[in-house]
C-alpha positions as CSV (number, residue, x, y, z in Angstrom):
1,X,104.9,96.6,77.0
2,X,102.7,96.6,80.7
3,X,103.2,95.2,83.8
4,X,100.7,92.8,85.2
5,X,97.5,93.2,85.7
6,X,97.1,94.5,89.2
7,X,93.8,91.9,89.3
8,X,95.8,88.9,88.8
9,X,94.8,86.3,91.3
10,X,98.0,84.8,93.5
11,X,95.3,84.3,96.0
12,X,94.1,80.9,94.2
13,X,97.7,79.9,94.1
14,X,98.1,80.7,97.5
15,X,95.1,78.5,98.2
16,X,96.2,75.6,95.8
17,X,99.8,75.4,97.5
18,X,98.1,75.5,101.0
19,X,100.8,77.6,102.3
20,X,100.7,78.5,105.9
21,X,99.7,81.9,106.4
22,X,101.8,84.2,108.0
23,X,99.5,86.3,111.2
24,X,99.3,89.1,113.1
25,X,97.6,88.9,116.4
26,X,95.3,85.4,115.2
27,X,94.6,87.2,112.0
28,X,96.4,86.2,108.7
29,X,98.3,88.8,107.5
30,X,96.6,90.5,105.2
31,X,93.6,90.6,106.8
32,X,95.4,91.6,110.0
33,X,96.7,94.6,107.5
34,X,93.8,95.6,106.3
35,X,92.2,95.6,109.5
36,X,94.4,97.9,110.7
37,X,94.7,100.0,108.0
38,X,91.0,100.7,108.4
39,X,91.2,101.4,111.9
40,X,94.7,103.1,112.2
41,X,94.5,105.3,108.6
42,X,92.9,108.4,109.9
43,X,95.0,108.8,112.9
44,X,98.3,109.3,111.0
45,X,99.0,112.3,109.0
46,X,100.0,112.9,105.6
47,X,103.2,114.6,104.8
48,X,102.7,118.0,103.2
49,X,103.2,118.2,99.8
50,X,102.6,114.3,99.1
51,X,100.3,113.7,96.4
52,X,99.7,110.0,96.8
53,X,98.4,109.8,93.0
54,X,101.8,111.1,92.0
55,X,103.7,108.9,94.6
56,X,105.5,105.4,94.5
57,X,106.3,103.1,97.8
58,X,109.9,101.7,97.3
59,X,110.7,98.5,98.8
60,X,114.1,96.8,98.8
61,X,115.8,93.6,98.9
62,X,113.1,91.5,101.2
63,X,114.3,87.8,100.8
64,X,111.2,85.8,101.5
65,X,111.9,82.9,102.8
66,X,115.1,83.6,104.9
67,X,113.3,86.9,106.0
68,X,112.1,87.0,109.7
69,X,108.2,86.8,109.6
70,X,108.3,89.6,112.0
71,X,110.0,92.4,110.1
72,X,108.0,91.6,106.8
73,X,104.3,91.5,108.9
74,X,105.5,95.0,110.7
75,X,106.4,96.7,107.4
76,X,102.9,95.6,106.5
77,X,101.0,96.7,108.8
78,X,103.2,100.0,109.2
79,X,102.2,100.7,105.6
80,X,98.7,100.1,105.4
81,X,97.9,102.1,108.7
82,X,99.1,105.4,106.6
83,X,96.2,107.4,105.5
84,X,96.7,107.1,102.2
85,X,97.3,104.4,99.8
86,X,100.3,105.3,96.9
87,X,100.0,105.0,93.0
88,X,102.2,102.3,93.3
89,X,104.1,99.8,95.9
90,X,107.7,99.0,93.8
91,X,110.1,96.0,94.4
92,X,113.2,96.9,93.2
93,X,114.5,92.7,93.2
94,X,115.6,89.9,95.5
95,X,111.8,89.4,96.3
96,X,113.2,85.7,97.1
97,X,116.0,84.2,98.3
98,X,116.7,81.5,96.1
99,X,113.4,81.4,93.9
100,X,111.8,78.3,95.2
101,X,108.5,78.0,94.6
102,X,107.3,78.4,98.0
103,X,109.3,81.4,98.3
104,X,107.3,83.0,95.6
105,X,104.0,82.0,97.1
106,X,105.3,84.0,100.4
107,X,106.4,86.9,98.6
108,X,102.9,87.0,96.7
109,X,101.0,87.3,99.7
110,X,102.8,89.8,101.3
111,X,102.9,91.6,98.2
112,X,98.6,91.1,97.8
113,X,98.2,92.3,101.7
114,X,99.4,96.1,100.2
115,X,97.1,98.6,99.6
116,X,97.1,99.0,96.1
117,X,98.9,98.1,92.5
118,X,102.4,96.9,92.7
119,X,105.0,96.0,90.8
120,X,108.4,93.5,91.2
121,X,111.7,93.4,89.6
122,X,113.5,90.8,88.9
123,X,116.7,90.3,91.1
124,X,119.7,88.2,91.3
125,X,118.6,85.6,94.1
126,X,115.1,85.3,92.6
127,X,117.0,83.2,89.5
128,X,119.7,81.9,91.5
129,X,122.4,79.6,90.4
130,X,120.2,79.7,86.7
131,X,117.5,77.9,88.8
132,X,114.8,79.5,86.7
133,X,114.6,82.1,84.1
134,X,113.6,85.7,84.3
135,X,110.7,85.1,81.8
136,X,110.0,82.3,84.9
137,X,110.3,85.0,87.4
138,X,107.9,87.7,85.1
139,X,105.3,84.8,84.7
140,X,105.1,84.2,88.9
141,X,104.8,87.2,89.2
142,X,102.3,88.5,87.1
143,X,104.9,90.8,84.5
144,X,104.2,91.0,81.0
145,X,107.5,89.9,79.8
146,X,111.5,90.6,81.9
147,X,111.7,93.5,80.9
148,X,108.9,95.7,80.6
149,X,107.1,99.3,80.6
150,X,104.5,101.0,82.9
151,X,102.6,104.0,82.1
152,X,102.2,105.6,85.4
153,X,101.0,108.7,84.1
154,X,103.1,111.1,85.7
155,X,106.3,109.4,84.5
156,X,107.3,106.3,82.8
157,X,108.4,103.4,84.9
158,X,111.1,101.3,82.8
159,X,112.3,97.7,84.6
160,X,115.1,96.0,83.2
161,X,115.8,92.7,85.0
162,X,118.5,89.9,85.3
163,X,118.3,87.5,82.1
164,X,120.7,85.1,83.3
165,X,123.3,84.6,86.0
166,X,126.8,83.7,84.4
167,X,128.4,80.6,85.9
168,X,130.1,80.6,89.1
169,X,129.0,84.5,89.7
170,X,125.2,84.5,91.0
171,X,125.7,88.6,91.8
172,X,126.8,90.8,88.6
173,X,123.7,91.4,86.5
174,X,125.0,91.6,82.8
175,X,122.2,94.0,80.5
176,X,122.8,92.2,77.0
177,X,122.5,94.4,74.0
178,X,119.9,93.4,72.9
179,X,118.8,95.0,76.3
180,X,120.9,97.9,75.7
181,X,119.2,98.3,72.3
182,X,115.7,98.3,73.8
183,X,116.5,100.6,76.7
184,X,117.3,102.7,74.0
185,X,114.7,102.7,72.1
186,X,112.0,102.8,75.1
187,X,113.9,106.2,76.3
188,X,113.3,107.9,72.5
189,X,109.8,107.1,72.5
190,X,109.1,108.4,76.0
191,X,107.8,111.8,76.4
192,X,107.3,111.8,80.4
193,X,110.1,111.9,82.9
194,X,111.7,108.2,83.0
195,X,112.3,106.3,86.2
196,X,114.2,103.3,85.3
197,X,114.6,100.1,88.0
198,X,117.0,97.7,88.0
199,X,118.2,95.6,91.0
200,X,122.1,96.4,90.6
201,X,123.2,99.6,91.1
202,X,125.2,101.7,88.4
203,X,129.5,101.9,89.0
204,X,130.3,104.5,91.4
205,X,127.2,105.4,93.4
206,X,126.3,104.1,96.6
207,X,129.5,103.7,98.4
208,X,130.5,103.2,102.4
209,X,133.1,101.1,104.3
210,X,134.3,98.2,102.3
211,X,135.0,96.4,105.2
212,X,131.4,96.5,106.5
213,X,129.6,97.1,103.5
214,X,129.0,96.2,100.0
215,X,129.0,99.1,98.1
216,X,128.7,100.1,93.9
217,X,132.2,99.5,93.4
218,X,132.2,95.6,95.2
219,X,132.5,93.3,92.6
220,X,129.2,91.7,91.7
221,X,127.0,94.6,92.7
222,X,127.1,96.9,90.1
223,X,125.5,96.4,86.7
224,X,127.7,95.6,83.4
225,X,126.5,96.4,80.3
226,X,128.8,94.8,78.2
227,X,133.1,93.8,77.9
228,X,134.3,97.0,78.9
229,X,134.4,98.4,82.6
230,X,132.4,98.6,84.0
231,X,128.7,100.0,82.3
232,X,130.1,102.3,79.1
233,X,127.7,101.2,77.0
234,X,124.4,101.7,79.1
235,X,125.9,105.3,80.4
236,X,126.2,105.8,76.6
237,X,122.4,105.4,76.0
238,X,121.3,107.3,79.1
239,X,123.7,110.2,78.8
240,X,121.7,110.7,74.9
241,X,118.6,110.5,76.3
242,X,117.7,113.5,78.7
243,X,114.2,112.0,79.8
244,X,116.1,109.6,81.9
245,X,116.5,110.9,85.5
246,X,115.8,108.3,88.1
247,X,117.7,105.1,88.5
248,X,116.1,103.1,91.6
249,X,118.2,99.8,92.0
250,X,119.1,98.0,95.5
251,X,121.3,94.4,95.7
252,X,124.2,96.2,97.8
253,X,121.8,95.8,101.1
254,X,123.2,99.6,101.8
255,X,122.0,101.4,104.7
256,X,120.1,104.9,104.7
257,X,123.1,106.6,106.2
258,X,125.5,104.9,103.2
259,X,126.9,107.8,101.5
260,X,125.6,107.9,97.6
261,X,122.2,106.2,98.5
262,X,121.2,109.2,96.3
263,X,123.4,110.1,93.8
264,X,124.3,112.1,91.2
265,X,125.5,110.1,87.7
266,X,127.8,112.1,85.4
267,X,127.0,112.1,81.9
268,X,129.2,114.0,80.2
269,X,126.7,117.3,79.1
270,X,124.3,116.3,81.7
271,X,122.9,114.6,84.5
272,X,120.9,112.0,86.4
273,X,119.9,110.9,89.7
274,X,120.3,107.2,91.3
275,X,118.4,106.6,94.6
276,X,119.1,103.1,96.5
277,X,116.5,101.4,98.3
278,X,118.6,100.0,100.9
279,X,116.9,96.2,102.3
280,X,114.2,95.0,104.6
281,X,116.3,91.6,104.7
282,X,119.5,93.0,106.4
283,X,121.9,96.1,106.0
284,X,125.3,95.5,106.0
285,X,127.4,92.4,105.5
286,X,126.1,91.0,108.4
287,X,122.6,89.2,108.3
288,X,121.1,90.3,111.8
289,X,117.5,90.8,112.8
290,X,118.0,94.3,114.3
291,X,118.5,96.0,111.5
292,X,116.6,99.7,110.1
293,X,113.4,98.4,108.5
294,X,112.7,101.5,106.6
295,X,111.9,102.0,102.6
296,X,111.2,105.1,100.8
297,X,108.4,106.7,99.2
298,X,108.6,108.8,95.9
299,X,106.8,112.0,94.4
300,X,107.2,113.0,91.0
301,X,106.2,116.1,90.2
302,X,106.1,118.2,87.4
303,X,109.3,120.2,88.4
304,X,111.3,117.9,91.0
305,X,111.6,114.7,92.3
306,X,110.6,114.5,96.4
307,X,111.9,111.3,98.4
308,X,111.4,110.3,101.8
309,X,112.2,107.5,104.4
310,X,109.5,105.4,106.3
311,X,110.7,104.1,109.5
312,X,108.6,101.2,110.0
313,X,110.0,100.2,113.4
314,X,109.2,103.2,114.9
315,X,106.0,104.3,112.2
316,X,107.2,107.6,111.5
317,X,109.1,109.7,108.9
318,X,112.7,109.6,109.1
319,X,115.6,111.9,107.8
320,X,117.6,111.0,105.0
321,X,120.2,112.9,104.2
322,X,119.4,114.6,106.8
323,X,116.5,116.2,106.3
324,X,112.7,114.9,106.2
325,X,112.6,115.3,102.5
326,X,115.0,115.5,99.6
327,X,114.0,117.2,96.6
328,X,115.3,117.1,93.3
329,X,114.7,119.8,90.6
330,X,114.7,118.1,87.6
331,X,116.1,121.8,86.4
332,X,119.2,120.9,88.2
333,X,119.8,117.5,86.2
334,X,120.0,119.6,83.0
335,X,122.3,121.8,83.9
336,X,125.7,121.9,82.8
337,X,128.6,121.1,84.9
338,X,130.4,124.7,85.1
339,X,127.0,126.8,85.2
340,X,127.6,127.4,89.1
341,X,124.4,125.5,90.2
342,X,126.4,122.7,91.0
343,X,128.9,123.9,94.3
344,X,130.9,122.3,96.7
345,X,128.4,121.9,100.0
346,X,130.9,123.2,102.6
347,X,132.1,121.0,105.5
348,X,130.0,117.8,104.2
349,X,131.9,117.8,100.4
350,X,133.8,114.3,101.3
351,X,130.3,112.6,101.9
352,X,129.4,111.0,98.5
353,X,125.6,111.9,97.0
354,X,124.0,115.0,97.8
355,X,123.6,117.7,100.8
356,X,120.4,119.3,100.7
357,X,119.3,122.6,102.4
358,X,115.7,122.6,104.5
359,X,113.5,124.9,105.0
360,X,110.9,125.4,107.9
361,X,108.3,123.7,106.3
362,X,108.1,120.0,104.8
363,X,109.5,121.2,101.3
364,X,113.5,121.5,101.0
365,X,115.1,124.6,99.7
366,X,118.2,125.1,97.7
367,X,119.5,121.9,96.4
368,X,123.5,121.7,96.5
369,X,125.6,118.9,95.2
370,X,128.5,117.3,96.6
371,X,131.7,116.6,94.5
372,X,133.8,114.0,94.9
373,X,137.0,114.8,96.5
């Protein structure tokens, strides 16, 4: 299976629908964009060590229509002014609201005023209350089928979307086996590093303040894979298949200083990574307008996995986890729990996820993993 062709024409929908165009300073928006991003490109650096044919721009939860205008045309025009365009610009879900029509039509444009290919889950609200189906959903937006597979030459992007909403719970996003099966069978046959997306996260990663946040343990906002709690099935499949290291999901509107927005998933004789994209919508349980507006750009390299935060308030890079980049050597996932590369991180062990080391330069040193306690 492919994603959509990166040449399909929204713009003639766009047209047809005569949907008012969101602007920036007179302009429409994407001409606005790209107007800046020819003027504004050269005069912001790259990071070192970013290889923008190896990287992916991660967006989460964006909510058109309920979305401020605003916070959707900044990220925009933060983006394109970079001077460099990535392989890739990834949704992770909850590109609408409530999937109205309209709503899609917003979404598309935004999504068409990038620089570059992209690509967009499907998420709970973009079927809500069964409104549509996810085959809907893949057809608006240009997907091959709901669940589908992208070559992106350095590594294998896997997408596994919501197939239906059960009644009376429009949050937990239940894989059926027949999902299960094929997740399966798409990890066997892969022979690059796998990055698999999904908009719910996996039990027991992201975490925080159940009071002021949802987190992967709230119900509804973790993924079930089938009758018994909560995902023992899927963890079965990914803990037999070692090319799996990435899972990128969002839905639990965490923010970058929520501890387990990257995360370590125990497998039994191995392990894998799980990186949340946090929201452009809202952070929090709280819908306010004054939130971060930051997402994340990923480099996959041969060896390790690189992340790193765009604050697009501000337009510059941003710690996360405390540091300007976290790096994952994909060594590290493979090792086995008692082999001594996996150690307590001193006085930051309680914080869920991982503590990394920096060095001097833009590259991060000695990775250490945090363990629960």
């Amino acid at each position: 299976m492919t994603a959509h062709d990166p040449t399909f024409t929204r713009r003639r929908l766009l047209a047809r629908a005569g949907v008012a165009t969101l602007a920036i300073g007179g302009l429409p928006l994407e001409s606005a964009a790209r107007a800046t991003l020819y003027e504004e490109r050269s005069m912001r650096p790259r990071p070192r060590h970013l290889d923008p044919a190896r990287t992916m721009h991660i967006v989460g939860d964006t909510h058109f229509g309920a979305v401020a205008e605003e916070r959707m045309a900044a990220v925009l025009r933060d983006v394109n002014a970079l001077n460099f365009a990535p392989s890739l610009h990834l949704h992770v879900g909850d590109v609408t609201d409530v999937g109205r029509p309209q709503q899609d039509l917003l979404a598309l444009q935004w999504l068409d005023g990038l620089a570059g290919p992209w690509i967009a889950a499907c998420g709970n609200h973009d079927i809500w209350d069964n409104g549509r189906s996810a085959d809907d959903f893949a057809r608006a937006f240009g997907n091959s089928s709901a669940n589908f597979v992208r070559d992106l030459g350095y590594a294998t992007l896997i997408v596994l979307s919501y197939e239906r909403l059960r009644p009376g719970d429009n949050g937990t996003m239940w894989l059926s086996r027949d999902q299960v099966r094929w997740l399966d069978e798409t990890l066997t046959a892969a022979r690059k590093t796998c990055i698999i997306v999904s908009h719910a996260t996996l039990y027991g990663t992201v975490g925080g303040d159940e009071m002021l946040l949802y987190t992967s343990r709230t119900p509804g906002f973790y993924i079930r894979s089938d009758g018994r709690e909560p995902d023992a099935l899927l963890r079965e499949v990914l803990a037999r298949r070692p090319q799996a290291r990435l899972w990128v999901s969002g839905h639990t509107h965490s923010p970058f200083s929520a501890p387990g927005i990257i995360a370590k998933i125990e497998l039994g004789t191995r392990r894998m990574m799980s990186l949340n994209a946090s929201a452009l919508f809202y952070t929090g349980r709280r819908i306010t307008r004054t939130d971060a507006l930051s997402s994340l750009f990923v480099t996959c390299w041969s060896d390790r996995i690189d992340i790193r935060r765009r604050d697009h308030a501000t337009g510059t890079w941003a710690p996360l986890a405390e540091q300007p980049v976290v790096s994952i050597p994909l060594a590290d996932l493979d090792a086995a729990a008692d082999d001594g590369r996996f150690r307590r991180a001193g006085p930051l062990a309680k914080r869920e996820g991982i503590v990394v080391k920096a060095d001097r330069g833009h590259t991060l040193g000695a990775l250490e993993w945090e363990l629960p306690g």
